[in-house]
N, C-alpha and C positions, 0 to 999 in steps of 0.2 A: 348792510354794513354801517350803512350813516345813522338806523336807529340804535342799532349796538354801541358806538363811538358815543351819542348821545344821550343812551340811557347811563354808560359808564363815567361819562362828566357829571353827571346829576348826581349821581352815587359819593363820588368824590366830593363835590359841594357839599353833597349832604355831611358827610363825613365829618369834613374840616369843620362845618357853623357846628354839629353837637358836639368835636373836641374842644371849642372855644368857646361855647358856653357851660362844658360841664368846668371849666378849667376856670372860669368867672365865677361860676357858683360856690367853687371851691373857695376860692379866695374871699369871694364875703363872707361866706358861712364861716363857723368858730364861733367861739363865746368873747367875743368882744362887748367892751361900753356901748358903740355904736351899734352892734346887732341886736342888745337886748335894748337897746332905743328904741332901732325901726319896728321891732316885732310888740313892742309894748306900746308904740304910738298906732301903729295898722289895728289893735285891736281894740284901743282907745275908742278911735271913731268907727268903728263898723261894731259900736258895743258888744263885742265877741265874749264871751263868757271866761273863754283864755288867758284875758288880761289879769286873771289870777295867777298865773305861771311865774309871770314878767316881774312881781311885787316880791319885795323882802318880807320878811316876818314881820318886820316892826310896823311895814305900810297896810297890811294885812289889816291889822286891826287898831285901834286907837287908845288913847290911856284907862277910856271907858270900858275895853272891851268888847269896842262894836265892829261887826265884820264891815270895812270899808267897800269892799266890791258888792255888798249885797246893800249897802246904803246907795252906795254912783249908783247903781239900775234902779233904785226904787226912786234918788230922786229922778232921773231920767224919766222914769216911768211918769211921775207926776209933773213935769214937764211938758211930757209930747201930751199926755189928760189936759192940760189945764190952755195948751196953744189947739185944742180937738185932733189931735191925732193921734195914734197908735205911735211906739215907742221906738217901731221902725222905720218911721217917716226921720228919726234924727242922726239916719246913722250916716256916715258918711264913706266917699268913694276913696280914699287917698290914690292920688295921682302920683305925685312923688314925696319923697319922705330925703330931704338931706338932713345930715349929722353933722357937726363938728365939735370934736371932742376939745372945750375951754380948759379943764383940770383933770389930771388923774393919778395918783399915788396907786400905790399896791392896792391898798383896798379902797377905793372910792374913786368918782369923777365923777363931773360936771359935764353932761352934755346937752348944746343948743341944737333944737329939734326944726328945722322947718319943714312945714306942711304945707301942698297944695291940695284941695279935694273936693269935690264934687259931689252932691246930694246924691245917695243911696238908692236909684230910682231904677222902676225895668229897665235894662237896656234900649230897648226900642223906644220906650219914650226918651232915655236921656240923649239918641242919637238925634231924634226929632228935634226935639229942644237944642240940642246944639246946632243943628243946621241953621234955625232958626232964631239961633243969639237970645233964646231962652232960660240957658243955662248958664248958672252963675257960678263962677270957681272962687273958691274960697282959702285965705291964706293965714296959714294961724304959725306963731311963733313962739315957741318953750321953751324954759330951761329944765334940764329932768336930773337932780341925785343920783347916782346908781353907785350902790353898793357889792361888795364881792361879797357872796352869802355860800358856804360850800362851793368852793370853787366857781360858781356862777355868777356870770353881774345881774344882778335886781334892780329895780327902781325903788328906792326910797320911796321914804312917808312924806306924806302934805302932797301928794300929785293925783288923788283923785279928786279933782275940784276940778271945773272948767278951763280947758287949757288953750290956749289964744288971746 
């Protein structure tokens, strides 16, 4: 009887934390300024290939015609070559990602990104390193354009260039 009663409170726990977090999810997720922030800063630094998704047309490419996202990994690329490392030595952990949306009209605003994140490393080492106050958290601060491009917010041009 008492494990019956205590498997059915667990069940019920269980219950309630995934109605309250599908019910969180719900509410950040949308196409807001601030979610095409967070999802175009997390890809930012974990140089995720995706970070195409998050750009407008016009940040796409330049007056020249050059694909911006294939220029950010190339110089990255020659970055992590030139400090001797692989290009995955620079990607980063984001830890937390707040927003505050400064301006926003129909179509455009101005959102302040901050970042906290931590180097890209195995887990097991970056646990070590942290026991151990090896690991350094790193805090960068943006402001990012976002435009409404077919119904969706984008980031604007001039944002692939080093951002911190």
């Amino acid at each position: 009887m008492t494990h019956t009663s205590r498997l059915i409170s667990l069940l019920a726990a269980l219950i309630i934390c995934l109605s309250f977090s599908a019910t969180t999810a719900l509410a950040e997720g949308g196409n807001t300024p601030e979610s095409a922030a967070k999802g175009f800063t997390k890809a930012y630094y974990t140089l995720d290939a995706s970070i195409e998704d998050y750009l407008s047309s016009d940040a796409l490419t330049n007056e020249n015609d050059v694909d911006m996202v294939e220029l950010f990994f190339s110089k990255k690329e020659a970055e992590a070559r030139s400090r001797g490392y692989e290009m995955s030595y620079l990607k980063m952990h984001p830890l937390l990602i707040k927003t505050e949306v400064l301006e926003q009209t129909e179509d455009t605003a101005t959102v302040r990104v901050n970042t906290s994140a931590l180097r890209s490393i195995n887990p097991v080492f970056r646990m070590v390193g942290w026991i151990f106050g090896l690991i350094k958290e790193h805090n960068f601060e943006t402001t990012l354009p976002l435009v409404k491009e077919d119904g969706m917010w984008k980031v604007g041009p001039g944002v692939l260039v080093p951002m911190g």
